[in-house]
N, C-alpha and C positions, 0 to 999 in steps of 0.2 A: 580792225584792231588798232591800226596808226592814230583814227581818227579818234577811239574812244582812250589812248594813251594822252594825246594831247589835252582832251577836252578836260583829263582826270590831272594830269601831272603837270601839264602844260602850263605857261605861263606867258602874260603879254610883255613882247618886245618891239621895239622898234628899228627899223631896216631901215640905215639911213646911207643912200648911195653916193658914191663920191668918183671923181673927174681931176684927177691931178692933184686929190687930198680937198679939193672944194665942192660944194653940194653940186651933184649933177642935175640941172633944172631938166631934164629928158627924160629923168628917171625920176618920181617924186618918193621923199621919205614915206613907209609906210609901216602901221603897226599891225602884228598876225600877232596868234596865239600857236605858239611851239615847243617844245620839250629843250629847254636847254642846261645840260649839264657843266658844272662845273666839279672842282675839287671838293672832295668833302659830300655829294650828293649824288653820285650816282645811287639811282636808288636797285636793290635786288631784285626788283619784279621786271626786270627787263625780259629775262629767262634767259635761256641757251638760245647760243648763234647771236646774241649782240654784246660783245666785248668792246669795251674802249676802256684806255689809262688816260687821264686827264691830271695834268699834273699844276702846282701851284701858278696862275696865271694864264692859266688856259681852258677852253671851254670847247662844247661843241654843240651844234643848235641843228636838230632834227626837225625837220619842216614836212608833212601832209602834203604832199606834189596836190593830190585832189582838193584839198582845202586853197591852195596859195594861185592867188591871179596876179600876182606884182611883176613887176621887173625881174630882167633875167639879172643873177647874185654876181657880182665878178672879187675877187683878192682885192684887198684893201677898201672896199666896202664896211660898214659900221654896223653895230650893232648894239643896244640900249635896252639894259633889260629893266623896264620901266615900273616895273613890280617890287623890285629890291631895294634895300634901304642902299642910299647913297647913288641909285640909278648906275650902276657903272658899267662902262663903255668895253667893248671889243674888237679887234679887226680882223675882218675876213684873212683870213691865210690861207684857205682852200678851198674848193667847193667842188661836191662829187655829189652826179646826178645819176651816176650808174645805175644805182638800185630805181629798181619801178614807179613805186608809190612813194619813194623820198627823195629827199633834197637834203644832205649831211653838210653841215658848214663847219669845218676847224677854226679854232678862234683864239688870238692872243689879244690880253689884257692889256688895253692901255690908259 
């Protein structure tokens, strides 16, 4: 089901990891396709059992654990949603691997 939420809702971003706010050459930039909510789009078909509030300037980027071979995610890592008018940028603020088959990233606008 993750995989065919992504594939329908999904959208391509770019994962750009950073070392003290500078590109981390260890970890290279990489672009997946993931469900990333912002303000204004959560869409209704998520159903029961996934809630989130995303509130103005903030996102949240649900990643397919089974689809994503990149780099492990850490806080203050980037994020490029390369699909949208104006490309605009976010920063890792959290990242919770708990769930099995996801990767949940909290995300503030910068």
């Amino acid at each position: 089901m993750d995989r065919k939420m992504a594939a329908t809702f999904g959208e391509e971003v770019r994962l750009a990891f950073k070392n003290s706010g500078v590109a981390d050459s260890g970890r290279p930039d990489t672009d997946i396709r993931a469900l990333l909510y912002t303000a204004g789009n959560i869409p209704t078909m998520l159903g029961p059992g996934f809630t989130t509030m995303v509130s103005a300037g903030q996102g949240v980027l649900v990643i397919d654990r089974s689809t994503y071979s990149g780099s492990d995610i850490f806080p203050k890592d980037k994020v490029r949603a390369t699909e949208r008018a104006g490309q605009p940028w976010w920063e890792v603020a959290e990242v919770t691997s708990r769930h099995s088959n996801l990767i949940v990233l909290s995300l503030t606008q910068k």
